[in-house]
C-alpha positions as CSV (number, residue, x, y, z in Angstrom):
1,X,41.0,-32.1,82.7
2,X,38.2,-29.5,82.2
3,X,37.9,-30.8,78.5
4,X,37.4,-34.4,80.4
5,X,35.2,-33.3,83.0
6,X,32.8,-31.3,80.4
7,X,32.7,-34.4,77.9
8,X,31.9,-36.5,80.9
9,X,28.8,-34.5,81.5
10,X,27.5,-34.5,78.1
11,X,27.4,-37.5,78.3
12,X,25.7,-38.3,81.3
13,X,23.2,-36.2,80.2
14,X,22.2,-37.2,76.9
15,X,21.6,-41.0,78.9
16,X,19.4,-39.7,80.8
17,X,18.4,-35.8,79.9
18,X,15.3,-35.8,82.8
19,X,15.5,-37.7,85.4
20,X,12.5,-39.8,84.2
21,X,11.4,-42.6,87.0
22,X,12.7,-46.4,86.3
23,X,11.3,-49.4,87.6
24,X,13.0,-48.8,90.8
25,X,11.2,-46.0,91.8
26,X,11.3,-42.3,91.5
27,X,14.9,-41.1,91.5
28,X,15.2,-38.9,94.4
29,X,18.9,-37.2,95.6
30,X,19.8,-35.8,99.1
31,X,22.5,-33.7,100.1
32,X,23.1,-35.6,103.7
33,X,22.2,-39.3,105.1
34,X,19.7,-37.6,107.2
35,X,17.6,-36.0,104.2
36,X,17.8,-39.8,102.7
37,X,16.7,-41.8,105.9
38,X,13.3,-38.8,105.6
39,X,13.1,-39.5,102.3
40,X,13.4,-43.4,102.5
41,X,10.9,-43.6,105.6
42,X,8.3,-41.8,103.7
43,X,9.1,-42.5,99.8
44,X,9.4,-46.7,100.6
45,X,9.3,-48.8,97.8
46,X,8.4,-45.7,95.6
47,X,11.7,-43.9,95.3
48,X,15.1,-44.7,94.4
49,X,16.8,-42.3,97.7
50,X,21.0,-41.7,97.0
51,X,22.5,-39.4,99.5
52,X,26.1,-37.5,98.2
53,X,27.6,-37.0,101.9
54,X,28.1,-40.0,104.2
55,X,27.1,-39.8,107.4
56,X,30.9,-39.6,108.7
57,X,32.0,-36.5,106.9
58,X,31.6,-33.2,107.4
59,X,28.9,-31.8,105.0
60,X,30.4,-28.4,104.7
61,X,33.1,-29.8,102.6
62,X,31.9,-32.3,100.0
63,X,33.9,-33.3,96.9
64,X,32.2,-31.9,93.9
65,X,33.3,-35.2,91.9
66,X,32.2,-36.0,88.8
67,X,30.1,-39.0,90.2
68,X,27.8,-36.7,91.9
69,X,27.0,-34.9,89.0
70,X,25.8,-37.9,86.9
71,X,23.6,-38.9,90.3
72,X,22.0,-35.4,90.3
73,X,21.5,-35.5,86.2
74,X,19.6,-39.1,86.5
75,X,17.1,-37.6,89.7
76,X,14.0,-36.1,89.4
77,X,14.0,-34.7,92.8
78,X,17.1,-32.5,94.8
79,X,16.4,-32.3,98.5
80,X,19.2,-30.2,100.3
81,X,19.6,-28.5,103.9
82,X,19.9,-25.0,102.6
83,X,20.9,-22.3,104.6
84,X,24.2,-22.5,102.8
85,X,24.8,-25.9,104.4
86,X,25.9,-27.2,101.2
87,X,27.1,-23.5,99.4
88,X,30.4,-24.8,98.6
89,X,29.5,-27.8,96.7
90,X,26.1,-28.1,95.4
91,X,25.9,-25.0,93.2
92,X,29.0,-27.3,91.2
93,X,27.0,-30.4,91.0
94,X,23.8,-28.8,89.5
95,X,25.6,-27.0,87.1
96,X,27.3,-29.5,86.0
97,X,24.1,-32.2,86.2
98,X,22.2,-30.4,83.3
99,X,19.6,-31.7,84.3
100,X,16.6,-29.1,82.9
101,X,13.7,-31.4,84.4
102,X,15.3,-31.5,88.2
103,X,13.0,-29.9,91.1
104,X,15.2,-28.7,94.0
105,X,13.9,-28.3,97.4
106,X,15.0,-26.7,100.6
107,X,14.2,-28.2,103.3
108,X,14.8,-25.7,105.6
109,X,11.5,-24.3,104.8
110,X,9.4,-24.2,107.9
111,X,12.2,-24.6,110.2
112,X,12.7,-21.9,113.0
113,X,16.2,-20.9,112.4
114,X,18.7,-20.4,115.3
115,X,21.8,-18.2,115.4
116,X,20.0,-15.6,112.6
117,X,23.2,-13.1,112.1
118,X,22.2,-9.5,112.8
119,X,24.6,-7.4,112.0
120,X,27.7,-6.9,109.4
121,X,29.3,-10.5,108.2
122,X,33.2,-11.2,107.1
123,X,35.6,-13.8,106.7
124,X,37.1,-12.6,110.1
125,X,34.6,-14.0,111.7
126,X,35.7,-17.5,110.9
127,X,33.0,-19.3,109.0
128,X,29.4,-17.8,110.0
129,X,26.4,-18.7,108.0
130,X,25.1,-15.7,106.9
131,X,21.0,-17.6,106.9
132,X,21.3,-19.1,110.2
133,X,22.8,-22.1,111.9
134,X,22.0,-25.2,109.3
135,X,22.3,-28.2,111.6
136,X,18.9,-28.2,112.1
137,X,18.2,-31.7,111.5
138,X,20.0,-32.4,115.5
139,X,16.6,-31.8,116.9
140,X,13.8,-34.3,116.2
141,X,11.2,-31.7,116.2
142,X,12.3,-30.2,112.8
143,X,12.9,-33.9,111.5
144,X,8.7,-33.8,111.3
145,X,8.8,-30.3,109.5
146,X,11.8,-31.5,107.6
147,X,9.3,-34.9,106.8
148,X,6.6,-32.7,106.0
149,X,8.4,-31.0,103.2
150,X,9.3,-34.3,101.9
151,X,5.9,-35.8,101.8
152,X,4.5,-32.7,100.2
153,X,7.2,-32.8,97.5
154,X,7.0,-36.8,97.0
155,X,3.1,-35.9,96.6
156,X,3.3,-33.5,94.0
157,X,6.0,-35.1,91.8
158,X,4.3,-38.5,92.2
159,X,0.3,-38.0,93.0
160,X,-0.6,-41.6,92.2
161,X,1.1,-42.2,95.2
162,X,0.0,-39.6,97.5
163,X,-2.3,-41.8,99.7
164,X,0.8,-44.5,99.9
165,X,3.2,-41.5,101.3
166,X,0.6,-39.8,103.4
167,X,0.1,-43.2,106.0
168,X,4.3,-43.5,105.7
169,X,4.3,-39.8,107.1
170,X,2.3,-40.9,110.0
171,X,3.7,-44.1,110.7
172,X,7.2,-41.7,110.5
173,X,5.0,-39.2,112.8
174,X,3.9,-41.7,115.4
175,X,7.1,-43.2,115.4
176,X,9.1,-40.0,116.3
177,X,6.7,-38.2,118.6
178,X,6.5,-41.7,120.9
179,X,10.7,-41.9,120.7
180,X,11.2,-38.7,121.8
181,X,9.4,-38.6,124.7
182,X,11.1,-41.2,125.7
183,X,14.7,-39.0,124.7
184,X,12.8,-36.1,127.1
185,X,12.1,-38.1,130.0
186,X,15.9,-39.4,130.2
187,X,17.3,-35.8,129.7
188,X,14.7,-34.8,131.9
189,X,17.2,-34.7,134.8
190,X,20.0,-32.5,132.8
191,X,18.2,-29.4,132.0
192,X,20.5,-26.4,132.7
193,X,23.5,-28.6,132.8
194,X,26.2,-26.7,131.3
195,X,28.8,-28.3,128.5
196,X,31.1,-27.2,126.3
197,X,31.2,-27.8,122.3
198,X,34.0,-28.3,120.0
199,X,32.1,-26.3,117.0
200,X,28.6,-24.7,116.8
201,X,26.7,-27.4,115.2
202,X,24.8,-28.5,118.5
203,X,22.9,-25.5,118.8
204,X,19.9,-27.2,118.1
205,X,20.5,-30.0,120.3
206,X,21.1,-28.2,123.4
207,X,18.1,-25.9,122.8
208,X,16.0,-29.0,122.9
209,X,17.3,-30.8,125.5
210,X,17.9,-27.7,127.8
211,X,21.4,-27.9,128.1
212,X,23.9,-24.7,128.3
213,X,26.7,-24.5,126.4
214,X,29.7,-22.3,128.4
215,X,31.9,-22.3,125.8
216,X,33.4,-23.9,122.3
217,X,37.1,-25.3,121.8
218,X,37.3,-22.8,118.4
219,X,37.5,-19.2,118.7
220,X,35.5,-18.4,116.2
221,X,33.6,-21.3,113.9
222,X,35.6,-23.5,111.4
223,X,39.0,-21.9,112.5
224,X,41.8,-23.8,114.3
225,X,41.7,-22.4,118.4
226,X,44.5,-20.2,119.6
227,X,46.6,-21.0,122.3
228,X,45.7,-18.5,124.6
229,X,41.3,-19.0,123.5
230,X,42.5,-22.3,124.7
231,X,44.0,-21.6,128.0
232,X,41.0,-19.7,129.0
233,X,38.6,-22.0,128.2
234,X,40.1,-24.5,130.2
235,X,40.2,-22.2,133.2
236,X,36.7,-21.5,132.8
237,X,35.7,-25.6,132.4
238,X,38.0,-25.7,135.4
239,X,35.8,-23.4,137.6
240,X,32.7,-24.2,136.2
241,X,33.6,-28.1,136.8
242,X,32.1,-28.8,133.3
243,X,31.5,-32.5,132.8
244,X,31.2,-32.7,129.0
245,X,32.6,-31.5,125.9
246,X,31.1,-32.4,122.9
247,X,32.8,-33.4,119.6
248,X,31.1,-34.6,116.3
249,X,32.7,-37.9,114.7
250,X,34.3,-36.4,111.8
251,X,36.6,-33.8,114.0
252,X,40.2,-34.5,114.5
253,X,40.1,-35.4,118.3
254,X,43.4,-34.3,119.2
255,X,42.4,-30.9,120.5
256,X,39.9,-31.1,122.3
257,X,41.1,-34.4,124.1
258,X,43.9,-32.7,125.3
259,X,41.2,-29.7,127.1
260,X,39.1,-32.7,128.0
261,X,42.0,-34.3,129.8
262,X,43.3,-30.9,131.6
263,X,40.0,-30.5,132.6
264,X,38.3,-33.7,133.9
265,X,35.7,-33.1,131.3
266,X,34.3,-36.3,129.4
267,X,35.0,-36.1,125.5
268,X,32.1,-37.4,123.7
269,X,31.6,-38.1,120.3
270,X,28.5,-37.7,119.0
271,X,27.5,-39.0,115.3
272,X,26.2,-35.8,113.8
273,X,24.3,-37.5,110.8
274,X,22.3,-40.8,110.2
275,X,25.0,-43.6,109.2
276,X,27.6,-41.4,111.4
277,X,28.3,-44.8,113.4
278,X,27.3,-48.4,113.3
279,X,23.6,-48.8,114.5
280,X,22.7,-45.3,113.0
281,X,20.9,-46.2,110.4
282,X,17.6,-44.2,110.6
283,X,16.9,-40.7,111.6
284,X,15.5,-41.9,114.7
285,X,18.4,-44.7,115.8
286,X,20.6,-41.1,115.2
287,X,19.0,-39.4,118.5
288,X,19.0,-43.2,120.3
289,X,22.4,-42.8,119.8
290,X,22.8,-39.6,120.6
291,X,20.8,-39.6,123.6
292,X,22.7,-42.6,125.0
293,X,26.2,-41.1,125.3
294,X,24.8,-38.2,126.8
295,X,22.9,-39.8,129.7
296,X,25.8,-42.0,130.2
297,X,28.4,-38.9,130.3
298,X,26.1,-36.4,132.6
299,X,24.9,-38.9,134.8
């Protein structure tokens, strides 16, 4: 299988050693739907945008298939989360690219990072990101840094263009700033309501909107909840008479819909990424969404 695997990315590499632009644009690849939507909204007609994750699946674990690899050899441009988002996975893909003329980006860069670890790190911890939280992308305010980087980036790799990507960045700009408002003023109302999470991914989210998290459904990140974590946590939902718990679209629901049930809590299922249900199909339909379940679960 390895001898397969390496002969399939020779291959894939001497058709197309640098990721040179084709008619259909400059050849850009994301690590998540979100990234792409950025990069579509600003790139337009001027880049060819694939994203490897879907918006349904969990982006920590992303099959480093062999598909992936010949996308990554064939783009000129890599633009990931960082942060370690992605550590599993992408270090695989560009290996196996080859791809000598590919620019990778971080677009993390200019992002105040939440949930910065401070002291010693282990496995015991359960699965703690060593650079900060990464889901970064769940509040609209770094979508504009996170557009920034991508303008800058389309820009430099494609300066004939520049003026073309510039007025999509404001359009993109003008857009998001006039939606969320409008997200502000209907969440207005919740500020300081308190929730519980199924995993730490809406950090971000909650710091935005105001709301406070009392507690998540796993002990400790990425590891499945013990029995007696559980039982306490539904005592403390209990006496705290907490009215949501929220769960991303990609987690098994069984869990946490039996705590939501003992509890009188409202399990709702939030799409974490762009494309993570029908009608998400830009980065701002993903906070419309988003937004909309929440109203209609505090209220």
């Amino acid at each position: 299988m390895r001898k397969v695997l390496l002969l399939f990315v020779a291959a894939v590499f001497f058709l197309n050693p640098s990721g040179a632009a084709g008619a259909d644009g400059l050849p850009v690849v994301t690590t998540t739907t979100d990234l792409a939507a950025i990069a579509k909204a600003i790139g337009g007609d001027r880049v060819k945008v694939e994203s490897i994750a879907k918006g349904f699946q969990d982006p920590h674990y992303v099959e480093a298939k062999p598909s992936f690899m010949r996308l990554v050899n064939q783009a000129r441009l890599l633009f990931s989360v960082g942060l370690q988002l992605e550590i599993g996975w992408l270090p695989l893909l560009v290996q196996g690219a080859r791809n000598p003329g590919l620019v990778q980006i971080d677009a993390s860069e200019g992002v105040t990072v939440l949930e910065r670890p401070t002291g010693p790190i282990s496995r015991a911890q359960g699965d703690v990101h060593p650079e900060g939280n990464p889901h970064y992308w769940l509040d609209p305010r770094n979508g504009l840094v996170m557009a920034r980087t991508v303008t800058q980036q389309l820009k430099v790799s494609s300066p004939g263009d520049a003026a073309y990507f510039d007025q999509n960045f404001k359009l993109f700009e003008s857009d998001l700033s006039s939606r969320r408002k409008s997200w502000e003023q209907r969440m207005a109302q919740f500020r300081g309501v308190e929730i519980v999470a199924y995993h730490k991914q809406w950090e971000y989210l909650v710091h935005w909107l105001g709301l406070a998290v009392v507690g998540y459904v796993e002990d400790k990140p990425g590891i499945p909840p013990a029995p007696q974590h559980l039982a306490t946590l539904v005592r403390t939902m209990q006496e705290r008479k907490v009215r949501a718990l929220l769960v991303a679209d990609f987690t098994n629901l069984t869990i946490p819909q039996s705590v939501a049930e003992k509890t009188g809590a409202r399990m709702v299922v939030l799409p974490a990424s762009v494309g993570g249900e029908k009608g998400t199909d830009s980065y701002g339909d993903l906070f419309d969404a988003i937004v909309g379940k929440l109203t209609e679960a505090l209220r």
